[in-house]
N, C-alpha and C positions, 0 to 999 in steps of 0.2 A: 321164667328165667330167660335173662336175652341171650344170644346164639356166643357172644362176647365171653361173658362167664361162664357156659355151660363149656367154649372152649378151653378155659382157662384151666377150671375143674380138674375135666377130661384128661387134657396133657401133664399137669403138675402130678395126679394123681395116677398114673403112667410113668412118670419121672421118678414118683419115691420109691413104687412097688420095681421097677428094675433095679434101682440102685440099692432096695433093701436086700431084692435074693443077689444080686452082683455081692453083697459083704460076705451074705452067708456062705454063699461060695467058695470064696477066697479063705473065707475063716476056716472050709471044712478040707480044702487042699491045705491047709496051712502057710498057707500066704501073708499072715499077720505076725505081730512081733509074739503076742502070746503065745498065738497057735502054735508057733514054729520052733518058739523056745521049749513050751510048758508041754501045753497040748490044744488040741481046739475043743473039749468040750469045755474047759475053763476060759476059754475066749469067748463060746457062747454066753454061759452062766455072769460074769464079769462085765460084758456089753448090754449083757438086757437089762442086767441089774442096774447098772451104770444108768443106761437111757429111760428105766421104771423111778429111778429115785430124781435124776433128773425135770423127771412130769413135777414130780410134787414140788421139788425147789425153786421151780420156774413160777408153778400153779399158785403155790403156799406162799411166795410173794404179793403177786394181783391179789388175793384175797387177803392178806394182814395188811397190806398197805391201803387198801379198800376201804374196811371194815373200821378203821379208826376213828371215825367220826362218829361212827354208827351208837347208838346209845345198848347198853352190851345185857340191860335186862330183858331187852325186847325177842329177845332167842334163848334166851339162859335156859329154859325148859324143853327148848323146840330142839337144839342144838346146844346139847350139854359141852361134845368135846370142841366144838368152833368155841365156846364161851372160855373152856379152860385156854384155848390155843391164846384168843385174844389177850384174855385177862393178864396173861406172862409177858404174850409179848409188847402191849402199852403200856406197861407198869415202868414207871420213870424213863429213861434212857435205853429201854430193852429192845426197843423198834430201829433203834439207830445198829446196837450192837451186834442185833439178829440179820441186819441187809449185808454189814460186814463180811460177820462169820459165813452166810448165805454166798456172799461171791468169792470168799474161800472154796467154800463146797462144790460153785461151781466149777471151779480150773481144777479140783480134785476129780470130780466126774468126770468131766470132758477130757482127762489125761488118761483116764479110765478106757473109755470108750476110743479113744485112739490108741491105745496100747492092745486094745483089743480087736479092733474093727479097721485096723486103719490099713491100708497093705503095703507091705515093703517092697522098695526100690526094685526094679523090677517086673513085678508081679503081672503077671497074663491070667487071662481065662477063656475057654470056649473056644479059643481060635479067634478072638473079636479082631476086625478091623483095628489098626495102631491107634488112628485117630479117633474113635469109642475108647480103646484104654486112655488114651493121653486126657481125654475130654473127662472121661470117669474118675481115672484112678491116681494119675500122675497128679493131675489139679486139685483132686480132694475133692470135687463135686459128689459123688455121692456119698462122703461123709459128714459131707455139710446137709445136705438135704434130708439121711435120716439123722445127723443130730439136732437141726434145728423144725424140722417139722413132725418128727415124732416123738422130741425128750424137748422142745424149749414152746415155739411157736401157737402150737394149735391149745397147748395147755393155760400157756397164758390166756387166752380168747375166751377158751370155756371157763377158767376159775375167774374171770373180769365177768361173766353175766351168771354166775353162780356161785360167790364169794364164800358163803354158811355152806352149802354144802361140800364144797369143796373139800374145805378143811375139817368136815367134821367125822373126823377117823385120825387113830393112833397115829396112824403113818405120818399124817402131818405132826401131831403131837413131837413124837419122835424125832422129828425133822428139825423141827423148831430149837429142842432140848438139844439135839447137835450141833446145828449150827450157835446156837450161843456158846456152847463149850467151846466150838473150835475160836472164836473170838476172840474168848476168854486167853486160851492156850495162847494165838498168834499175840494176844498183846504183853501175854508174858513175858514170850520170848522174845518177844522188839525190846520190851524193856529191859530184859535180861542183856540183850548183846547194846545196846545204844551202852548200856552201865558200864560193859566193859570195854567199849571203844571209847567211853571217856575217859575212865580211868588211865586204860593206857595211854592215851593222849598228855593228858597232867603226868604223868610220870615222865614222857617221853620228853613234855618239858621243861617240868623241873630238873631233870637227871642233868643235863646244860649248865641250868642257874649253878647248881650247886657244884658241880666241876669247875667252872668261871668263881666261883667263890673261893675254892680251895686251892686255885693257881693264885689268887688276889694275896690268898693267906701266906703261901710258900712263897711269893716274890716279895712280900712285906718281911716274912719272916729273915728273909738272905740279905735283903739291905739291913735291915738293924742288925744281924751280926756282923754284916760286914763292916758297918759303921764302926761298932764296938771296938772291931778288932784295930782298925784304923787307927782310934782313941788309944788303947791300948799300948801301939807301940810308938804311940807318940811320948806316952808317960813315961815310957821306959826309959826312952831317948835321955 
């Protein structure tokens, strides 16, 4: 290894492990939105969860989007649940519907994980230098750093040169069968509200027309009586 990357290494891996005990920290003085409202052992439990299901959503991508070409009998034995993961998700349009639902999941997660890890306005620790907190905590840098290199980054890398194993567990299973539901759900309810903001729409228009019709009506209707009456007492005359 050249002196280059061994620095690189060195300091990025120095960079995660402070900024990771820096959250837990702050999670366990109650420095977070959960901690401070709920409690902080629910800001732990929520954040890891968050950043555990994260790995596979990130992971369970590079490998279904991999694996696609791949001919699906050639593991069917070796790798039963990779084979059911597949089979679901290349089946007609399920791979388009699955990246959808998938980056659903992830602004779900990631709002997760900043509700739980993230520190509010504010927030100190240890006595740090202002310029460590401002550079830490006010910028988000270490929320970025443990959410993308221990829930996004390092997973995709590993499930890109290990696609079958990756996914060959529930968890992905599972993962897969949620993010199509929530798909499912989100285009529901696009469809649901697009119907009703047309409808209202058409209504909001016609209701116009038809008012402009029935002034048409009562100003027709008032000349021909008045015409009438006109006629009327000309006869009389």
């Amino acid at each position: 290894m050249d002196p280059f990357s061994l620095f690189k290494r060195t300091y990025s891996t120095i960079l995660l492990i402070f900024s990771i005990v820096l959250i837990m920290a702050l999670i366990a003085q109650g420095d977070t939105k959960i901690a401070s409202d709920v409690h902080p052992a629910l800001a732990y439990v929520a954040g890891w969860g968050a950043i555990i299901w994260l790995t596979m959503v990130e992971g369970g991508q590079a490998s279904l989007v991999g694996l696609e070409p791949v001919n699906k009998e050639l593991y069917k034995s070796s790798h039963p649940v990779s084979y059911q993961c597949t089979s679901l998700c290349h089946k007609g349009d399920n791979l388009d519907r699955y990246l959808l639902g998938r980056q659903f999941m992830v602004v779900l997660v990631v709002f997760t994980v900043n509700m739980s890890c993230g520190p509010v306005g504010g927030a100190t620790i240890w006595d740090l230098p202002k310029w460590v907190t401002n550079v830490f905590l006010e910028s988000g840098l270490a929320m970025i750093l443990f959410t993308t290199m221990v829930g996004q980054l390092n997973t995709q890398i590993n499930a890109s040169h290990c696609m079958l194993d990756y996914i060959d567990t529930y968890f992905a299973l599972i993962t897969l069968y949620v993010s199509l539901v929530i798909e499912f759900s989100v285009f529901y309810m696009l469809h649901t509200l697009f119907k009703c903001l047309l409808e209202h729409l058409l209504v909001s228009q016609l209701n116009p027309t038809k008012n402009h019709v029935t002034e048409l009506k009562t100003s027709s209707s008032g000349h021909v009586l008045s015409h009438l009456s006109q006629s009327w007492a000309f006869a009389s005359q």
